[in-house]
Backbone bond lengths (Angstrom), bond angles and torsions (degrees), N, CA, C in turn:
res aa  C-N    CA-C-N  psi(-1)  N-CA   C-N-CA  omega(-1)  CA-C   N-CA-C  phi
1 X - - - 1.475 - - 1.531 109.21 -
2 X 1.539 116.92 150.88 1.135 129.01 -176.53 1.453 121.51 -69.81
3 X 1.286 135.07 171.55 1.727 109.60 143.93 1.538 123.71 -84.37
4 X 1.611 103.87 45.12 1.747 99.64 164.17 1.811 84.69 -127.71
5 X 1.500 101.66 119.99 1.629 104.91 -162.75 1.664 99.85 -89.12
6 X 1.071 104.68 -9.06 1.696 123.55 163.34 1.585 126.94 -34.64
7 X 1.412 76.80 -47.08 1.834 99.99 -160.02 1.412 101.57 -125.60
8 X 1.682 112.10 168.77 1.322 107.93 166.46 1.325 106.91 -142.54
9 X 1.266 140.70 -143.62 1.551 156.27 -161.11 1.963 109.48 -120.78
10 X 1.457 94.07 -22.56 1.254 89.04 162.13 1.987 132.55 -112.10
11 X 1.267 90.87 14.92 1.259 103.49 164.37 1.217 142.45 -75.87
12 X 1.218 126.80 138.49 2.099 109.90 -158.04 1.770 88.37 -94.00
13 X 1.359 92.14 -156.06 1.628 117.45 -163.21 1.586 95.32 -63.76
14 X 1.069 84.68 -74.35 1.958 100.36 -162.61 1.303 93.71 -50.46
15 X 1.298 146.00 -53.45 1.339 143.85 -167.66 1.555 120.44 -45.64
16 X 2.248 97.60 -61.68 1.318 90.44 173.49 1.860 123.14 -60.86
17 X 1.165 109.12 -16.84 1.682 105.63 -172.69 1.443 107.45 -63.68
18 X 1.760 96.84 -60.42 1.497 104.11 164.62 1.508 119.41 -13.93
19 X 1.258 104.41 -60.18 1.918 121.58 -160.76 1.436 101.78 -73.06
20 X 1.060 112.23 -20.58 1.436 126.54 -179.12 1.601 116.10 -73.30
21 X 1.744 101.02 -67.01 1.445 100.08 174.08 1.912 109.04 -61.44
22 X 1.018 119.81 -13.75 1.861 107.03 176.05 1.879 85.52 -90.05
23 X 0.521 132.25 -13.36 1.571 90.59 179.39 1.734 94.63 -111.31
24 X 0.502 121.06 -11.32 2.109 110.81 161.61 1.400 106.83 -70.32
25 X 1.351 120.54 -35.77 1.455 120.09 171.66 1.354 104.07 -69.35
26 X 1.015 120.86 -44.21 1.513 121.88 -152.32 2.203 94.52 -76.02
27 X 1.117 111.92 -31.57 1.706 128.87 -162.95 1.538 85.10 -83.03
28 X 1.475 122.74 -66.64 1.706 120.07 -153.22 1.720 86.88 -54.76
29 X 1.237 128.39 -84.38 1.695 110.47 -140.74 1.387 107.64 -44.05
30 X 1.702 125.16 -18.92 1.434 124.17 -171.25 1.756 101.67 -74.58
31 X 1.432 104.18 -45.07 1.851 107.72 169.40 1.386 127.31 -48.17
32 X 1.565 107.29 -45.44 1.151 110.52 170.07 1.368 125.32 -55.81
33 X 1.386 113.16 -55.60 1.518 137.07 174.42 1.285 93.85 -27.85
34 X 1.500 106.25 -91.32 1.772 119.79 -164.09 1.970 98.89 -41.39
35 X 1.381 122.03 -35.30 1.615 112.97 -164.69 1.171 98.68 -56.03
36 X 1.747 121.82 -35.51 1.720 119.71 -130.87 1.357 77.94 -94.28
37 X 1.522 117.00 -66.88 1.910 105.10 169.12 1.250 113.06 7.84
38 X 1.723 96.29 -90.75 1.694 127.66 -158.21 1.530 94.29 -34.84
39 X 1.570 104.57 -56.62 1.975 111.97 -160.37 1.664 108.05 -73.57
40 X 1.181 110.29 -32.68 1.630 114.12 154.99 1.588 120.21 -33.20
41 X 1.345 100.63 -72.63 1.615 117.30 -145.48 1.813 82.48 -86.23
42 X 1.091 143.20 -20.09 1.336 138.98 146.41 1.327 117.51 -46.74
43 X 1.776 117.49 -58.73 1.657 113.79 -161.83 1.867 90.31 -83.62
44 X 1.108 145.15 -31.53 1.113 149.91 149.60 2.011 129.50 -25.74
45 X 1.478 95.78 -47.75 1.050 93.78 176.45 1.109 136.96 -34.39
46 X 1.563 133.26 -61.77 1.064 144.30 173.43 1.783 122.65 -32.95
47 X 1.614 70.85 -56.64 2.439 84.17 164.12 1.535 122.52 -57.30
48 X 1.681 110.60 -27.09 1.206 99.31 149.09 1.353 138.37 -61.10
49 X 1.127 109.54 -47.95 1.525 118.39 169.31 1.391 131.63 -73.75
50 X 1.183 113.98 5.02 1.558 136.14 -171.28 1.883 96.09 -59.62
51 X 1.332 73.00 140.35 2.304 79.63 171.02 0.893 127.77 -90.19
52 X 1.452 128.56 91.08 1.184 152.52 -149.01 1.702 107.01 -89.09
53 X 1.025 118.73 131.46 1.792 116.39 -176.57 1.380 121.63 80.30
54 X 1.326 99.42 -130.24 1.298 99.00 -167.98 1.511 100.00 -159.93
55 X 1.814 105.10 117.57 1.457 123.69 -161.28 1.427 101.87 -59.79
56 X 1.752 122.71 155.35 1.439 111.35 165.62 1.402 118.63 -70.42
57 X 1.280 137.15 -5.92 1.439 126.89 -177.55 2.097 95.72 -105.81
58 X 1.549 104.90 -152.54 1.451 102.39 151.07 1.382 133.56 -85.16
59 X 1.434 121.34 6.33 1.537 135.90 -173.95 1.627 94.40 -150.78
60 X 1.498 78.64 153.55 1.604 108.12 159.83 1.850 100.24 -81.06
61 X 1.870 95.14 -73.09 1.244 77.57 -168.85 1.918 112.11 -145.93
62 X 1.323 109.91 142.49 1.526 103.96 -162.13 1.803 100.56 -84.11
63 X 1.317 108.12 147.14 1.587 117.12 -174.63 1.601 83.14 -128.69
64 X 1.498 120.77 137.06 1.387 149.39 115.98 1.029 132.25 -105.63
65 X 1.848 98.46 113.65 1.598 95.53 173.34 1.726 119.33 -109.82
66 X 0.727 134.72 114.53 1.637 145.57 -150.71 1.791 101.70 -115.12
67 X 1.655 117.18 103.15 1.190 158.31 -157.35 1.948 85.71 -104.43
68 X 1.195 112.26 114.53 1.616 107.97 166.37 1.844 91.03 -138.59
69 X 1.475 123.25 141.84 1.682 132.73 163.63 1.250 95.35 -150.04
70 X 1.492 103.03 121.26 1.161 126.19 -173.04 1.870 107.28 -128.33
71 X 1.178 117.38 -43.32 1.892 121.42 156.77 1.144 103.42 -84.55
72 X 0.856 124.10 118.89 1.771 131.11 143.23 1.285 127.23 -88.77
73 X 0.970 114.61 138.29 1.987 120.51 -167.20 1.621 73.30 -83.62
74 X 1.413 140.56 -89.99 1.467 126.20 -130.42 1.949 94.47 -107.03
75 X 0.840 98.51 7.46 1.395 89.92 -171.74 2.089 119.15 -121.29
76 X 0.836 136.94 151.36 1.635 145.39 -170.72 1.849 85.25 -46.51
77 X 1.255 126.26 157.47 1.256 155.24 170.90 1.641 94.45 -79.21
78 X 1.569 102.49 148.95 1.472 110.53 157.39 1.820 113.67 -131.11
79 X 1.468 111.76 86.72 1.275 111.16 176.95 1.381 108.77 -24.65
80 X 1.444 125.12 145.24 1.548 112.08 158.75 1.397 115.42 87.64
81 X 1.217 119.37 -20.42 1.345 102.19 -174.01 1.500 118.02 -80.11
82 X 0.842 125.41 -30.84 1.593 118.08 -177.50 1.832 105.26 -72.94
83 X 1.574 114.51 -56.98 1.218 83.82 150.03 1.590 161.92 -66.85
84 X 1.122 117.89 -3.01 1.745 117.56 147.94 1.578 110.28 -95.17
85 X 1.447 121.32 39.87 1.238 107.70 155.09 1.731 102.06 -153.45
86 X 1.446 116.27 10.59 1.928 117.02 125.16 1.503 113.52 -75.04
87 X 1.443 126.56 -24.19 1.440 115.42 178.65 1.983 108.75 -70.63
88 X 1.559 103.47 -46.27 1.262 103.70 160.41 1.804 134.40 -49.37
89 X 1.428 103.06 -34.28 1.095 104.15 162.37 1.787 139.12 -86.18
90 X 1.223 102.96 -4.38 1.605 115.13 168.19 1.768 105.44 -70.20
91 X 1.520 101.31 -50.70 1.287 135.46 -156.73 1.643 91.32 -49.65
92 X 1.676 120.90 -50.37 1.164 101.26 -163.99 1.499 97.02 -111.04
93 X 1.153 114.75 30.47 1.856 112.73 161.36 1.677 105.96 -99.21
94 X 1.473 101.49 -31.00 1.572 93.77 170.66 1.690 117.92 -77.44
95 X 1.634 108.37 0.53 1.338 111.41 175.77 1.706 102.99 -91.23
96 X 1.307 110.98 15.11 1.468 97.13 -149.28 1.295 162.40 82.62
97 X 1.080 126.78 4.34 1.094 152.37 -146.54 1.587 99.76 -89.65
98 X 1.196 121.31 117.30 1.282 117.54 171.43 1.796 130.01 -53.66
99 X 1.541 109.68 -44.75 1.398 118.61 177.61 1.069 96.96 -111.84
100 X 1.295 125.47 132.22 1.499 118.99 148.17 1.549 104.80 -131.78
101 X 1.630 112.88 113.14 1.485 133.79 178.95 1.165 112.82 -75.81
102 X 1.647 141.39 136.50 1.501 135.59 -168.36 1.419 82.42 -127.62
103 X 1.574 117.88 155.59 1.603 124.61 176.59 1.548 81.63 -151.37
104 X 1.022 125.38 120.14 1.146 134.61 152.12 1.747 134.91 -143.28
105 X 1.502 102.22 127.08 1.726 110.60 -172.36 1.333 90.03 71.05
106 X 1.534 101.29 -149.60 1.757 106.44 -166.98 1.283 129.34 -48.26
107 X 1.271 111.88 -2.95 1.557 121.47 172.14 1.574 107.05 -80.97
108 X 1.394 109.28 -23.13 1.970 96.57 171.40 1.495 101.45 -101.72
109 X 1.238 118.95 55.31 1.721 106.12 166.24 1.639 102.97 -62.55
110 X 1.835 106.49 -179.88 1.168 88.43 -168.49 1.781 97.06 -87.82
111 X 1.258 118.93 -32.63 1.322 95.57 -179.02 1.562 123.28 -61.73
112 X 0.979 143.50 8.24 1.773 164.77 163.30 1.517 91.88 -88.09
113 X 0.926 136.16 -63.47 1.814 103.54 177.37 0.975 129.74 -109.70
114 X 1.374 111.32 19.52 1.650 127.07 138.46 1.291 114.30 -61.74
115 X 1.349 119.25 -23.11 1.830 116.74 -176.16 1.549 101.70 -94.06
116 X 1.505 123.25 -40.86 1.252 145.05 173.85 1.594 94.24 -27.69
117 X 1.779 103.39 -86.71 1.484 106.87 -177.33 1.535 125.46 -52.90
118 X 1.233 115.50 -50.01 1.408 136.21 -174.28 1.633 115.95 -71.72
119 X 1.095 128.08 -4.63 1.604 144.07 -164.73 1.035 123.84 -169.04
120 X 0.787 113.73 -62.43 2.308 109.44 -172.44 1.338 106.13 -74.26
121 X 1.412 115.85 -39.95 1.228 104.07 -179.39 1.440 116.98 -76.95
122 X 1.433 114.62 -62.72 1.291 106.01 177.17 1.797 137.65 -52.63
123 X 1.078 111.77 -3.97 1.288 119.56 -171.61 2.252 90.93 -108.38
124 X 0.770 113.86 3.36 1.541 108.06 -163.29 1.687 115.03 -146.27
125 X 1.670 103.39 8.22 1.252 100.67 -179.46 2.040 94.05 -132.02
126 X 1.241 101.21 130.14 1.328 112.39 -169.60 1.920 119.10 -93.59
127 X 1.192 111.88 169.09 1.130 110.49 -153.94 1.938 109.34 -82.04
128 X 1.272 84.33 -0.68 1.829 91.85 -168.14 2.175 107.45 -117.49
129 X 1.982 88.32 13.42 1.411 104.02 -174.30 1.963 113.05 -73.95
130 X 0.885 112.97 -127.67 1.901 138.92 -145.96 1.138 119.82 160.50
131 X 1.138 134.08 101.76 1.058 118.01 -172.24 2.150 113.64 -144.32
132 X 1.375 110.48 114.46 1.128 98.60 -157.66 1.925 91.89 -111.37
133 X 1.203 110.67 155.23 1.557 114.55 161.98 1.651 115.34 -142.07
134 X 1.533 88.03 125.32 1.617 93.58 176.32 1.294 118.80 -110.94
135 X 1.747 128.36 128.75 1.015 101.26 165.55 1.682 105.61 -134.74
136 X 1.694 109.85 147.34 1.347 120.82 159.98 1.403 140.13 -104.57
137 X 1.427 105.60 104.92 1.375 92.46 -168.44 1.827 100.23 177.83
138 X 1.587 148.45 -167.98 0.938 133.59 -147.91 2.015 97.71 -88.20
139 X 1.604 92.69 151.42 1.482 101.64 166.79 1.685 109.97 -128.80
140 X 1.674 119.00 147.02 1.176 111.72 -162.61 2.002 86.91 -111.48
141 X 1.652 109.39 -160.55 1.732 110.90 173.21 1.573 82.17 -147.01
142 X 0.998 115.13 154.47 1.317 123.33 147.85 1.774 109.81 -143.64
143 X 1.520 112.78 163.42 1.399 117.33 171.68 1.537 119.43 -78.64
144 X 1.204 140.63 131.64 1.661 137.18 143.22 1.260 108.76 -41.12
145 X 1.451 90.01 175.91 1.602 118.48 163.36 1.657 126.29 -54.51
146 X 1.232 97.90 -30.85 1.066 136.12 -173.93 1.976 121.69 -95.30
147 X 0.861 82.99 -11.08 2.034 112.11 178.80 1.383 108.01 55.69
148 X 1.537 109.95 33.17 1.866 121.11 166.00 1.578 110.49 -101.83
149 X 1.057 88.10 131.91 1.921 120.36 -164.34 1.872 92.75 -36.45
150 X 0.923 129.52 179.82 1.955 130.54 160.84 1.914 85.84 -178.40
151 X 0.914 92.76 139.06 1.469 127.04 -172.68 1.552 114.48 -87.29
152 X 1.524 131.27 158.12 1.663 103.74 176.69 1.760 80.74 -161.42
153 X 0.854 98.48 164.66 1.995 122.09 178.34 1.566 100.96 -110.31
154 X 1.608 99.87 135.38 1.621 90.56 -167.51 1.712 87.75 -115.84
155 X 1.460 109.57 130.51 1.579 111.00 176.02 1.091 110.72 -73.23
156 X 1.746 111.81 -179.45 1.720 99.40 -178.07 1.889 108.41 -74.80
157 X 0.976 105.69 7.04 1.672 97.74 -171.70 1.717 103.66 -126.83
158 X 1.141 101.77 25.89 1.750 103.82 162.16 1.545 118.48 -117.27
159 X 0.985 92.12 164.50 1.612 89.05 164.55 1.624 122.04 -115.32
160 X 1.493 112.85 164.19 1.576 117.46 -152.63 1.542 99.82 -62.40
161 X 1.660 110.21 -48.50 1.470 87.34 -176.87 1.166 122.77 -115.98
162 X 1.302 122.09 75.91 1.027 129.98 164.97 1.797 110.43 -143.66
163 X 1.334 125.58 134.95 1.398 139.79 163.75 1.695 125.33 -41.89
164 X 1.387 103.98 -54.06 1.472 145.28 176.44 1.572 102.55 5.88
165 X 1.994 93.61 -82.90 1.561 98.34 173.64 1.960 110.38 -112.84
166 X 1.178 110.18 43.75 1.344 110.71 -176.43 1.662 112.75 -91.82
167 X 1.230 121.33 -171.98 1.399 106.39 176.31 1.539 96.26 -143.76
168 X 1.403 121.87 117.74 1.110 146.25 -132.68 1.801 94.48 -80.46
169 X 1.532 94.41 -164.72 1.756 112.75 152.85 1.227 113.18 -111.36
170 X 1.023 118.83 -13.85 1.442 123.58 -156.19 2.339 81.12 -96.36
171 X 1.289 127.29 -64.37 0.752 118.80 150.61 1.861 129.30 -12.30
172 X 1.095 106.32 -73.93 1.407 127.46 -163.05 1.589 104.95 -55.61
173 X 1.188 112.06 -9.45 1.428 116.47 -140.82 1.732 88.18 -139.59
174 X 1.215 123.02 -13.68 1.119 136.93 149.04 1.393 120.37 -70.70
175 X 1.177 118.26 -70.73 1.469 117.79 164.82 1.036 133.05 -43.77
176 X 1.968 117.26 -25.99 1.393 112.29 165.83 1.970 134.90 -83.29
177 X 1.898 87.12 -14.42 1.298 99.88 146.02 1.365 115.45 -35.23
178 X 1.379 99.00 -95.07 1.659 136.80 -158.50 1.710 92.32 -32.50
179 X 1.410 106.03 -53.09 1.591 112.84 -174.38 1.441 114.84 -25.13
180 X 1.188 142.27 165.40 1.072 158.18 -179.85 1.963 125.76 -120.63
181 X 1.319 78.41 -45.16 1.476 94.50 156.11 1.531 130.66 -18.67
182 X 1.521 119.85 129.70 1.417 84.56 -171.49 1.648 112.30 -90.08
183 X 1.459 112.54 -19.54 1.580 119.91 167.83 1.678 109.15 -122.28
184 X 1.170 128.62 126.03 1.266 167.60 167.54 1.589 115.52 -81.88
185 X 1.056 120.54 71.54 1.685 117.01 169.94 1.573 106.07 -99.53
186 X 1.668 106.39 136.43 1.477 115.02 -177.58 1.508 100.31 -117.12
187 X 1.417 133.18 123.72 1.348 119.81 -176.77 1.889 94.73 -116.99
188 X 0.952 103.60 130.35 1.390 92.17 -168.15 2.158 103.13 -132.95
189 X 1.537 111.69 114.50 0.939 114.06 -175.33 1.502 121.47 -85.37
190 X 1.179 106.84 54.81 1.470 125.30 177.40 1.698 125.35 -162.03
191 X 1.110 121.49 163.16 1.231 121.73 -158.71 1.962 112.30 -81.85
192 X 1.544 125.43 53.96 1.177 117.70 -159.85 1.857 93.33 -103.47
193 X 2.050 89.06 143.26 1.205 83.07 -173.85 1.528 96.72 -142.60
194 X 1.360 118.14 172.04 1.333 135.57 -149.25 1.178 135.00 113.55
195 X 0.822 115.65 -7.46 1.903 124.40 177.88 1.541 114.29 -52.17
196 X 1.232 132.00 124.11 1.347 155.17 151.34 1.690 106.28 -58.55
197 X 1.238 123.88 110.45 1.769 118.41 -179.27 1.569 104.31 -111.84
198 X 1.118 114.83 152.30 1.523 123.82 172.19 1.364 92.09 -85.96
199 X 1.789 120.87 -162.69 1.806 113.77 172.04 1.344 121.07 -51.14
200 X 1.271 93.97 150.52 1.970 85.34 -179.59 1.199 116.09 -72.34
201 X 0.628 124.09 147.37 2.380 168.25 164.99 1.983 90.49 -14.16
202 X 0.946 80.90 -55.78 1.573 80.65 -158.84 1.469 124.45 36.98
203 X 1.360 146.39 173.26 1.376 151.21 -171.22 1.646 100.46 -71.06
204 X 1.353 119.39 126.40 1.482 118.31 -174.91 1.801 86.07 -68.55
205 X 1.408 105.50 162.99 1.057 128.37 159.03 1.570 124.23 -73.64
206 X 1.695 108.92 -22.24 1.568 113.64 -155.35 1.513 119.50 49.04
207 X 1.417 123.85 -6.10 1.252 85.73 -172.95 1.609 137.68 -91.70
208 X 1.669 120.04 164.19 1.444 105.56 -144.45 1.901 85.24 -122.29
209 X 0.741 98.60 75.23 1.820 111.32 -177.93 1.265 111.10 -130.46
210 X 1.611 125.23 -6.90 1.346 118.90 169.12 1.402 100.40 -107.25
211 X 1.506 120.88 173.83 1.524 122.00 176.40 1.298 110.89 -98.47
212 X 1.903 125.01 -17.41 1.436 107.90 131.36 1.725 141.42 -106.54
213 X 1.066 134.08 69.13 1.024 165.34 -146.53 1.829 106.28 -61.22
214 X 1.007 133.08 -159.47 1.660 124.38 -178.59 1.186 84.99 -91.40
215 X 1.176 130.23 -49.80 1.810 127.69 -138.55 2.188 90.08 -79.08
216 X 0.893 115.98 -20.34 2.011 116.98 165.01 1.173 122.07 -104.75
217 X 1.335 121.44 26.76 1.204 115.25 178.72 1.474 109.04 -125.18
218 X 1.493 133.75 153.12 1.303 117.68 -158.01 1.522 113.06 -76.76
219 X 1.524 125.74 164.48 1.334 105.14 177.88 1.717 91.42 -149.40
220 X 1.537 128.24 149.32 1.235 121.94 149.97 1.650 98.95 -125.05
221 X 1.308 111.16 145.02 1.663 117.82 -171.60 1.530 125.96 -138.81
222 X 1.038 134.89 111.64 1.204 137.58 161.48 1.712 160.77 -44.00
223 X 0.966 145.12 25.17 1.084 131.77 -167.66 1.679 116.48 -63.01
224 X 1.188 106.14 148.77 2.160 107.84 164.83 1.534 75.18 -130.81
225 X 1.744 81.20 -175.20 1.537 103.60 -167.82 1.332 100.05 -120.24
226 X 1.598 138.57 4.74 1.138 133.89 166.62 1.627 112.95 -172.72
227 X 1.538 113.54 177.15 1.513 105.36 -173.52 0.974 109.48 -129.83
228 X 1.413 132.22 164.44 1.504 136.95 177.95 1.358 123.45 17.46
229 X 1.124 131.78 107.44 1.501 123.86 154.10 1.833 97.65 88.85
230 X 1.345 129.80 -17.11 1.603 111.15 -163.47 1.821 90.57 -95.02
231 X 1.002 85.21 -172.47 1.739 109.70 -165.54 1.653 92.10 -130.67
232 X 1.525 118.92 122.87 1.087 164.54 -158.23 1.466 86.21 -82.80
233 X 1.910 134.73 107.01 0.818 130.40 -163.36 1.549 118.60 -79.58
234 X 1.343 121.48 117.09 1.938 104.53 -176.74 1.938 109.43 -106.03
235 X 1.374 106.84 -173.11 1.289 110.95 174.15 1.840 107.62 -156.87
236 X 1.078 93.46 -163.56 1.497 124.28 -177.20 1.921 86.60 -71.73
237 X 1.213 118.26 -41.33 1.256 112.03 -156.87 1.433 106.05 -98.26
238 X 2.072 117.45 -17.84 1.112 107.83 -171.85 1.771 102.25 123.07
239 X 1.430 98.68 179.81 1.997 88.21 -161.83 1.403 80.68 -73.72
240 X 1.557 91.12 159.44 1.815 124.65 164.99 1.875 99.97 -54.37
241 X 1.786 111.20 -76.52 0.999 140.19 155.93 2.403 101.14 7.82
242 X 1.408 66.72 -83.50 1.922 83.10 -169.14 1.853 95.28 -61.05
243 X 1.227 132.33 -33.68 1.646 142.56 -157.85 2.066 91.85 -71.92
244 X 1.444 89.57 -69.08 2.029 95.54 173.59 1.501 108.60 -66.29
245 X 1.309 128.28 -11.25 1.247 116.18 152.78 1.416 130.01 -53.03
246 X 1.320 107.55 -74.86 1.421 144.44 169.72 1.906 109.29 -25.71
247 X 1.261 107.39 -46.58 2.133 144.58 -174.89 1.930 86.16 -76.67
248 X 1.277 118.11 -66.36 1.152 125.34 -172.72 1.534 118.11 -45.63
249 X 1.584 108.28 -58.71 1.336 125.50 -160.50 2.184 90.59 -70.29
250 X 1.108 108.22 -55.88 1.710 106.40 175.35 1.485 105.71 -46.30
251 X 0.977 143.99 -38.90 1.488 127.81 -175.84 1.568 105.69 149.41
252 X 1.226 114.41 -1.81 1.639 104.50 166.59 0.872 151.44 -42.04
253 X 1.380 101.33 -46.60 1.784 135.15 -177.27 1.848 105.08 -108.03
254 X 1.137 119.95 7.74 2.097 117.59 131.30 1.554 105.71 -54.26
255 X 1.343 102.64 62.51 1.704 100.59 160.68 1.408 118.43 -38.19
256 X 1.183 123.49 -55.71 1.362 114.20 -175.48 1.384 119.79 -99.07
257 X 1.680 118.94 13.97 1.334 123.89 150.53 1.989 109.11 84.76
258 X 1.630 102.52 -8.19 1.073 78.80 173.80 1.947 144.51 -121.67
259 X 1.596 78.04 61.75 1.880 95.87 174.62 1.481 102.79 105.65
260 X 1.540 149.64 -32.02 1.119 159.83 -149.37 1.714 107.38 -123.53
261 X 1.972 99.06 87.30 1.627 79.01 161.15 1.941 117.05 -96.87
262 X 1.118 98.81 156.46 0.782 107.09 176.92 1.757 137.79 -97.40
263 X 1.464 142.71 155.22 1.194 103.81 177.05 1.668 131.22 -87.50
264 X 1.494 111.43 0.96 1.361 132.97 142.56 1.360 132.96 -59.12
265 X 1.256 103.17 -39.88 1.667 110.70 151.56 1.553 123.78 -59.02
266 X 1.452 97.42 -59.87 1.699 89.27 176.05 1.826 113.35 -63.25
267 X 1.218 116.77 -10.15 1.636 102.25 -154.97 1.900 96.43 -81.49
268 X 1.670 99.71 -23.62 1.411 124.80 -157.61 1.666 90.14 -73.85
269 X 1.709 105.23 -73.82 1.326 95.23 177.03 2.215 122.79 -44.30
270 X 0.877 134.05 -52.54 0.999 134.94 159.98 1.352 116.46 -1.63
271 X 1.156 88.74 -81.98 1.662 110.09 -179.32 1.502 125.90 -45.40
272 X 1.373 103.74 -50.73 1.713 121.28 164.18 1.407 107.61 -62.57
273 X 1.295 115.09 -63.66 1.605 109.55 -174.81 1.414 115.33 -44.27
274 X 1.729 120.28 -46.99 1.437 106.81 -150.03 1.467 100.46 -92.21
275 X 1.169 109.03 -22.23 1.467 122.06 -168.87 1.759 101.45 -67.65
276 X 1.716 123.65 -27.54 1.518 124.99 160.12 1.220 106.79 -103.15
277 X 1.153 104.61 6.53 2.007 92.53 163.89 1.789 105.62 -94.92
278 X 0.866 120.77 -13.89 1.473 123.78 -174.34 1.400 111.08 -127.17
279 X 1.768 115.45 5.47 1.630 99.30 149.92 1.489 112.12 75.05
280 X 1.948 107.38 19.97 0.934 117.34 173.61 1.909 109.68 83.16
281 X 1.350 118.39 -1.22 1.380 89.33 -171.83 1.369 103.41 -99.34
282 X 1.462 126.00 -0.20 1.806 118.72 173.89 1.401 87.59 -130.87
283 X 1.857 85.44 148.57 1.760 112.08 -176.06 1.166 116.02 -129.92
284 X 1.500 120.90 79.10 1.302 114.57 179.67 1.919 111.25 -50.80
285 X 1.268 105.51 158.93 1.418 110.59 152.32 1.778 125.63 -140.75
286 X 1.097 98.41 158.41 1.910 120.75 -164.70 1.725 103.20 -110.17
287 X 1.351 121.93 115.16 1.344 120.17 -176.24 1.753 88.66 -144.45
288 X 1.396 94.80 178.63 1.492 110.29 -158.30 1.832 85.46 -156.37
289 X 1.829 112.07 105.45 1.592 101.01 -147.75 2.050 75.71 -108.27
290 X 1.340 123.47 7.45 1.500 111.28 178.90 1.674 107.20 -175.89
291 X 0.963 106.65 147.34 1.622 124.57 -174.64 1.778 106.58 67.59
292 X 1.500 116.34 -170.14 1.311 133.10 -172.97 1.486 110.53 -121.11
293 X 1.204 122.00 -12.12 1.606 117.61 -177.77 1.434 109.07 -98.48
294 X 1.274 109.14 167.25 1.671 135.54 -166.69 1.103 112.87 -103.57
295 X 1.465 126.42 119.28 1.721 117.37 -179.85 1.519 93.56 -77.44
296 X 1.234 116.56 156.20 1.783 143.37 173.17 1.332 105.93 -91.79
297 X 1.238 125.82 102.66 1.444 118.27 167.20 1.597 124.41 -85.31
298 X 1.431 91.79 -48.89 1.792 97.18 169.54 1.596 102.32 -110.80
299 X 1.595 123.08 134.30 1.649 111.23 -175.43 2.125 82.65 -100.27
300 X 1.304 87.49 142.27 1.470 98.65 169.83 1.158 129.32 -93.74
301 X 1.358 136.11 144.82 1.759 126.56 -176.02 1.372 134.24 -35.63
302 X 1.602 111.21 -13.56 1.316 118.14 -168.14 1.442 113.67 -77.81
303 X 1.390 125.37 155.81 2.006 104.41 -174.53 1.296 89.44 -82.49
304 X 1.616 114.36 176.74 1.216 133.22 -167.13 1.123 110.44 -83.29
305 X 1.026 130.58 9.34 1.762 147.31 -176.92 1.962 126.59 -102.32
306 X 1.608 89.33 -3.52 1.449 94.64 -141.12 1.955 92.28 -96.95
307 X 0.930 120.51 177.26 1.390 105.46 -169.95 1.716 91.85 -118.34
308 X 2.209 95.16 141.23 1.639 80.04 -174.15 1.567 117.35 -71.12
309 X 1.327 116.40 -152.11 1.506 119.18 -173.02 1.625 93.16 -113.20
């Protein structure tokens, strides 16, 4: 006998084929089996790793992703921008921040932060995360169906007015759905508009006397750096916008000074600052486009129990 224990030497034609098709039958459901496993314990993975409980700080884990276009293939140049948005990105590694992602020039084409929103992030940012994205660089308007303004992010390989390869609001605002995250801050150094808000933002209270409090409750949040029609103020040093950012994120915008900024705090200061830094001609705005809670940017010394001032 051979080593096919199937068959032997005295078997004719038709026989060995025969012997053949039972053991391909007999092999495929075992192939299949092991594939569906394999494709299981793949689409599964993630649920293993899922963040289960409740982290010892207020996060598992902080994400910055920091968006700078400064060449544009079809669109006007923005001196400066990539540098005030590596200054943005130091800014929140010295806050701690576990990830902080840089995309800059040909690294934000639009298909690169089409994968950003649509994939990397969502599959890799967890439900007990932080997660902030800044970007500097051109914003376009276009009308709806409806003839209400919608806002769009122009990559380095689009052009301003056109939709085509841009990445919308209507988008943006999709993705912060989809997010998982439990707070979502968008700081966006350009004039994009369209946002839908639940109640307004107003100054969190901090206080930690309920057992769900702002800092556990979900939040996605907004800032731009200007509205309709103005021009996003720059300098010798770089935008105003990104400059009261930068003042903010160090401890400026602790309106009430005591250890806890907030991202309602910063959106507030923003707004005041640039709006008398520019003499009234740019108006940032602060919205809160889903849930009722406050992302924590800086946590302050006080325990989480303590009532604010």
């Amino acid at each position: 006998m051979t080593g096919d224990r199937l068959t032997s030497p005295t078997m004719n034609t038709p026989q060995r084929l025969m012997m053949k098709s039972v053991r391909m039958a007999l092999v495929k459901p075992v192939v299949l089996v092991a594939s569906l496993i394999a494709m299981l314990s793949l689409h599964f993975l993630p649920v293993a790793e899922a963040q289960l409980g409740r982290p010892e700080g207020l996060y598992y884990k902080s994400w910055a992703i920091v968006i700078g276009i400064e060449q544009y293939v079809l669109a006007p140049s923005i001196p400066g921008a990539i540098k005030d948005a590596k200054k943005v990105a130091e800014a929140f590694r010295r806050l701690g921040f576990d990830e902080v992602v840089e995309l800059y020039d040909k690294d934000a084409s639009s298909r690169r932060l089409q994968q950003l929103l649509n994939d990397m992030l969502p599959r890799k940012v967890g439900r007990m995360d932080r997660l902030v994205l800044v970007y500097v660089g051109h914003a376009g308007v276009m009308q709806d169906s409806d003839g209400q303004d919608r806002g769009y992010l122009v990559p380095v390989d689009a052009p301003v007015t056109s939709t085509a390869k841009s990445i919308t609001v209507e988008q943006l605002k999709e993705f912060a759905r989809r997010s998982a995250s439990k707070h979502t801050l968008l700081i966006l150094d350009a004039p994009v508009l369209g946002w839908e808000t639940t109640e307004p933002p107003g100054l969190s209270l901090e206080g930690r006397m309920a057992p769900e409090s702002d800092t556990d409750r979900r939040a996605v949040q907004v800032v731009t750096a200007a509205s309709r029609g103005e021009a996003v103020g720059r300098s010798d040093q770089g935008s105003r916008f990104i400059e009261a950012l930068l003042g903010g994120l160090s401890g400026a915008a602790d309106l009430d000074g005591n250890g806890w900024l907030m991202a309602s705090e910063l959106g507030s200061y923003l707004v005041r600052h640039v709006e008398a830094a520019s003499g009234g001609q740019q108006h940032p705005s602060s919205l809160r486009i889903d849930g009722d809670g406050d992302m924590v940017l800086v946590e302050g010394k006080a325990s989480r129990g303590a009532v604010a001032k």
